[in-house]
C-alpha positions in Angstrom: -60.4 -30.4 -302.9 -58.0 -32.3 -301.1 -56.8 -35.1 -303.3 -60.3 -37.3 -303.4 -61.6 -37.9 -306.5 -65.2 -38.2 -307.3 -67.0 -41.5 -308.8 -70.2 -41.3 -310.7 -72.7 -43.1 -309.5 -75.2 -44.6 -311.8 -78.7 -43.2 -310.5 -80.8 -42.9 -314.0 -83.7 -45.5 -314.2 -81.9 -46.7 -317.5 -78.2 -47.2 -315.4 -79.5 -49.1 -312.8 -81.9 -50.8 -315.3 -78.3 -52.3 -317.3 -76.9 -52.8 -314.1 -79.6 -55.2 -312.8 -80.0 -57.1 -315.7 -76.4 -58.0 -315.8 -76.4 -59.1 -312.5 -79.9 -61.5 -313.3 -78.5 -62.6 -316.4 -74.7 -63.7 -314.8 -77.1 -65.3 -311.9 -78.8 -67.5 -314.4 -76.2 -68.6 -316.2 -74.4 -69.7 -313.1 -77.4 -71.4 -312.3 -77.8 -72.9 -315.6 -74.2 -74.2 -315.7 -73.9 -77.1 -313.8 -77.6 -78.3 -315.0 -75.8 -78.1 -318.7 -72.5 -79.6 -317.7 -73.8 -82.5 -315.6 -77.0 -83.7 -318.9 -73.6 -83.3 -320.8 -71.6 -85.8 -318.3 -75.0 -88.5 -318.6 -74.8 -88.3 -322.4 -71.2 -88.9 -322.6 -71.7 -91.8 -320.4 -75.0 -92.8 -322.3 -72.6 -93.1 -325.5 -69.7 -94.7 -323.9 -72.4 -97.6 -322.5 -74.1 -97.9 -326.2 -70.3 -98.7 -327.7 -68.8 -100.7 -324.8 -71.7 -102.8 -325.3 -71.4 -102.9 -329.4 -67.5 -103.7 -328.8 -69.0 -106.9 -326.6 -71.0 -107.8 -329.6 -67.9 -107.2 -332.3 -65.6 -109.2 -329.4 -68.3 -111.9 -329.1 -69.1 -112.0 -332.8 -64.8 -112.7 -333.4 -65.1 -115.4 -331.1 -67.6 -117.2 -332.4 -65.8 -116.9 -336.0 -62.5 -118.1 -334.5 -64.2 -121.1 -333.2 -65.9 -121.7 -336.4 -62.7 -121.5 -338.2 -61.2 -123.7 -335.8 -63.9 -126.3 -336.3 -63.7 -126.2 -340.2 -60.0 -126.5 -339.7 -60.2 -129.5 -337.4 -58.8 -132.6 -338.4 -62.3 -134.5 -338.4 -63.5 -132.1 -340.8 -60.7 -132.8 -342.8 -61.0 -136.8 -342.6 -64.6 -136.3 -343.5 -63.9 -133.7 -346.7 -61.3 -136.4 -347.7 -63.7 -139.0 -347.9 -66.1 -137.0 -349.7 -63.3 -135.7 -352.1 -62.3 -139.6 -352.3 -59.1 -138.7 -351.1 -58.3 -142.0 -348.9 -55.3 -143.0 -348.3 -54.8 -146.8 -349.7 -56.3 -145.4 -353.3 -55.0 -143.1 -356.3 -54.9 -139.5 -355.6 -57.3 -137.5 -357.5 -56.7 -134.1 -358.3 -58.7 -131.7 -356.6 -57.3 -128.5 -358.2 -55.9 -127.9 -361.7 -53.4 -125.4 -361.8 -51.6 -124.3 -365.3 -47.8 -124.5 -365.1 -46.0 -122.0 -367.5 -43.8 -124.4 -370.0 -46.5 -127.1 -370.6 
């Protein structure tokens, strides 16, 4: 023999058996890849819809408190809580909270 070396080659009904169902099963998983990764990508961007629309809501929901806070804080609420309080200005103060003082 002059220096070539001698591969086995697989001819048993068993060998070529392996052999093909490796190939089969590599084939369908390349096939079954993308279908995987892109239903993966569409529920990602399912979820990221559902919370960009509940942060609207939570956004929408502080806004509507800020203005409510700003109305109750308005100086026309106030006028109209003073003269419900009798708190006017041309009569005697009344006292609309009592606090203790340490010493009394």
């Amino acid at each position: 023999m002059s220096g070539t070396e001698k591969f086995k080659v697989a001819t048993t009904n068993k060998s070529i058996f392996i052999i093909v169902f490796c190939v089969v099963l590599l084939g369908s998983l390349l096939l079954i890849l993308p279908l995987y990764l892109q239903n993966r990508l569409n529920s990602l961007y399912d979820q990221s819809r559902k919370l960009e629309n509940q942060v609207t809501f939570l956004q929408r929901d502080v806004l509507l408190l800020e203005l409510k806070i700003n109305q109750l804080s308005s100086l026309e609420q106030l006028s109209e809580f003073a003269t419900v309080a009798e708190l006017g200005l041309n009569e005697v103060p009344q006292k609309v909270m009592v606090l203790e003082v340490e010493g009394e």
